[in-house]
C-alpha positions in Angstrom: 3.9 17.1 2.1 0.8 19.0 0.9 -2.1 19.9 3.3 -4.3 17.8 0.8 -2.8 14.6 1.6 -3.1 15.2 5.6 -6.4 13.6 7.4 -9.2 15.9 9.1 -8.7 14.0 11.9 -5.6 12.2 13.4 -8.1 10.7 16.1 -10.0 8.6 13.6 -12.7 11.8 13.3 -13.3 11.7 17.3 -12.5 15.1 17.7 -15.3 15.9 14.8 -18.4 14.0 16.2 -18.8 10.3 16.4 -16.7 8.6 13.7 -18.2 6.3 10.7 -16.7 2.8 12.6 -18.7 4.0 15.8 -21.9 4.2 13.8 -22.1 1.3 12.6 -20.7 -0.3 15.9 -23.8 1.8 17.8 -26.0 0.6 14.9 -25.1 -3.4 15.1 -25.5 -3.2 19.4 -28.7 -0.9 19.0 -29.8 -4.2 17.1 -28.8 -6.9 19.6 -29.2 -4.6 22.2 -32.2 -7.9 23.9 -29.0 -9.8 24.3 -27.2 -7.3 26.2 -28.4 -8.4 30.0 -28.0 -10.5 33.1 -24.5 -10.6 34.3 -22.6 -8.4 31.5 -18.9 -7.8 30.7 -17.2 -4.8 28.8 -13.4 -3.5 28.8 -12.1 -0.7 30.1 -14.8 1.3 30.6 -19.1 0.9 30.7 -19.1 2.8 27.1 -22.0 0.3 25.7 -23.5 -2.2 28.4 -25.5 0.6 30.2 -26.4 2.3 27.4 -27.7 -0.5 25.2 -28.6 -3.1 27.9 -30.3 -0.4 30.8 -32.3 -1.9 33.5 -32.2 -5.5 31.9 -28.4 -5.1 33.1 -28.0 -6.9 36.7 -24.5 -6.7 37.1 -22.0 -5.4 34.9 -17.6 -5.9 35.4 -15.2 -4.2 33.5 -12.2 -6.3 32.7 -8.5 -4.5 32.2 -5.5 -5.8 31.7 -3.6 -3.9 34.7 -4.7 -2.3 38.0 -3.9 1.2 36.4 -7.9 1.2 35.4 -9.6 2.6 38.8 -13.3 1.4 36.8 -11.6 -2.2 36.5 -13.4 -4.5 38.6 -11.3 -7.7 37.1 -8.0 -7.4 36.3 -7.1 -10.1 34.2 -5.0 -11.2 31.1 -7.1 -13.0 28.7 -4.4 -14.9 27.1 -3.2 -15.8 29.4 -4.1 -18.4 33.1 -6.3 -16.4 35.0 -8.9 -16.6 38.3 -12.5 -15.8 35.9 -14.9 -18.1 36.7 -15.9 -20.3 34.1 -19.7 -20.0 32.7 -20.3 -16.8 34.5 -21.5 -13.9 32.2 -24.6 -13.8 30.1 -23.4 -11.2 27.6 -19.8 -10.2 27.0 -19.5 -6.8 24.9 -15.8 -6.6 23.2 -15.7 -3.8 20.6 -12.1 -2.8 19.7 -10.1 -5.0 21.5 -9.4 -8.4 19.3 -7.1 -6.0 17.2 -4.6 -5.2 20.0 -4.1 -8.8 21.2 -1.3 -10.3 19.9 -2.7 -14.1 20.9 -6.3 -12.7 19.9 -7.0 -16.5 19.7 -6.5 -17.6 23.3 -8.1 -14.3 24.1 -11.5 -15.9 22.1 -11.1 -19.3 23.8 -11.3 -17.3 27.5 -14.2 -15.3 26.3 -16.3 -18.7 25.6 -15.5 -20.2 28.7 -16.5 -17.5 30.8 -19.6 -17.1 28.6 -22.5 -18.6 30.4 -24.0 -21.9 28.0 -26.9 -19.5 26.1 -24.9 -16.5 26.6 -23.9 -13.7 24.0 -20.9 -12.6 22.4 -20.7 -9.2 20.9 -17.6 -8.1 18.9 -16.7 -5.4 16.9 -13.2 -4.9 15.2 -12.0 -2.6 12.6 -11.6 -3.5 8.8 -10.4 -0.5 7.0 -9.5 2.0 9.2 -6.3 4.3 10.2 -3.3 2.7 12.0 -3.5 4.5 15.2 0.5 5.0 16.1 0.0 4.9 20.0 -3.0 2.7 19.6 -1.2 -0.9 20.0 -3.0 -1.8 16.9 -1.8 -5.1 15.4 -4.4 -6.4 13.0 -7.0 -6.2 10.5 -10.2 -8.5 10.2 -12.4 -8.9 7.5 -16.4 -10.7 7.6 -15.2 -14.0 6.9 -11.2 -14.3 8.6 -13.7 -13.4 12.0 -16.1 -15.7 11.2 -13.4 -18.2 10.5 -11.5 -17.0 14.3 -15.1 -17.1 16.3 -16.0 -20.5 14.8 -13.0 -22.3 16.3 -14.7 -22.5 19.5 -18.7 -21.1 18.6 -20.8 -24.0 16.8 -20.7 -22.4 13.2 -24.8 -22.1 13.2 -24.3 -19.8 16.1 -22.2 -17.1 14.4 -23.8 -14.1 12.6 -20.8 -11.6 11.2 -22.0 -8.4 9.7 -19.5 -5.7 7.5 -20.6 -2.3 7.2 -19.3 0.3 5.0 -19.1 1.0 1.2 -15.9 2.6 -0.4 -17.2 6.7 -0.1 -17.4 5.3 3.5 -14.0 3.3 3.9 -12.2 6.8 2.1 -14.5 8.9 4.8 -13.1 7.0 7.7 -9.0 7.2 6.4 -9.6 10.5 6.3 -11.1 11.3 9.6 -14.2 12.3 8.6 -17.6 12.1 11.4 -20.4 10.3 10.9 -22.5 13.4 10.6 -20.9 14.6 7.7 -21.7 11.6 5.1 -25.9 11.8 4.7 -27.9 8.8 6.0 -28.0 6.8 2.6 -24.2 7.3 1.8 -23.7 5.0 5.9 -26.4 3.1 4.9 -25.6 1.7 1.5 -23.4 -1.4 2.2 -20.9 -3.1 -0.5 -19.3 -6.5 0.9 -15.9 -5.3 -0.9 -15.5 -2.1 1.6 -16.0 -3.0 5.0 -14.9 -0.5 7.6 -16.2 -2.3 10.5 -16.7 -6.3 11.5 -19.4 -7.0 13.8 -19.9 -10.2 15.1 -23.0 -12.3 17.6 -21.6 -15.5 18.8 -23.8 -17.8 21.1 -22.3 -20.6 23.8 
């Protein structure tokens, strides 16, 4: 194997500066960043609720699957019976987490029904994008197969799904480049047939 045909980055370009997916991810939040308050939910770890949501946050939990996450304040599996509250958060942030769960359907009925009525969904998932070998990865979305997913339990007229990318950008994010090393208009140019990542608003 030549050194050509090797990515910069194994790590999807985070050991480079922020990679292209998280760009676009910061960029959709930064927009909906008004919906982002109240009683707030992320995984794993406050990466995006604080940042994005600051004082109009009143409360925030971070759900994990296990008790091996000391930030976890639920432990819970989403597909499966568990003891969240119905109707309880105003704005649930889950950004890379639909992909690595095999029932990701139950796991999007659970997230309405704890979703206060008027409260926000916020989703991001990868489109084209390295196959992380210790990453539990298991699928792919694209704009509309989300749309389609969300829409089973969101009224329709409540969804907004957004690709980003273009193809300079999808090869940039195979091979591991950061975001700071495509210029402003190559990120910003979109093109429908390249997403690299799905973001999506859902409102109960």
């Amino acid at each position: 194997m030549t050194i050509g045909v090797r990515p910069l980055s194994a790590h999807w370009g985070w050991d480079r500066g922020l990679p292209v997916h998280r760009y676009y991810l910061e960029e959709f939040l930064r927009t909906f960043a008004a919906d982002i308050r109240g009683r707030c939910l992320e995984f794993d770890i406050d990466l995006y609720a604080s940042r994005f949501g600051g004082a109009g946050v009143s409360r925030l939990d971070v759900l994990h699957l296990d008790e091996s996450n000391p930030r976890a304040t639920i432990v819970a599996d989403l597909t499966k019976p568990n003891d969240i509250a119905s109707d309880v958060f105003d704005c649930i942030i889950c950004t890379h987490v639909l992909h690595v769960i095999y029932e990701f359907e139950r796991a999007v009925n659970e997230l309405h029904r704890i979703l206060k009525p008027g409260g926000t969904l916020l989703v991001g998932v990868p489109s084209v994008s390295m196959d992380g070998p210790d990453a539990g990865e298991l699928w792919r979305f694209v704009p509309k197969g989300l749309r389609m997913v969300l829409s089973t339990v969101f009224d329709r007229d409540k969804v907004l799904v957004r690709g980003y990318g273009n193809s300079l950008v999808a090869a940039a994010e195979l091979r591991g480049v950061a975001s700071h090393e495509l210029t402003r208009a190559e990120l910003n140019a979109q093109d429908p047939r390249f997403p690299v990542e799905v973001c999506a608003r859902a409102v109960k």
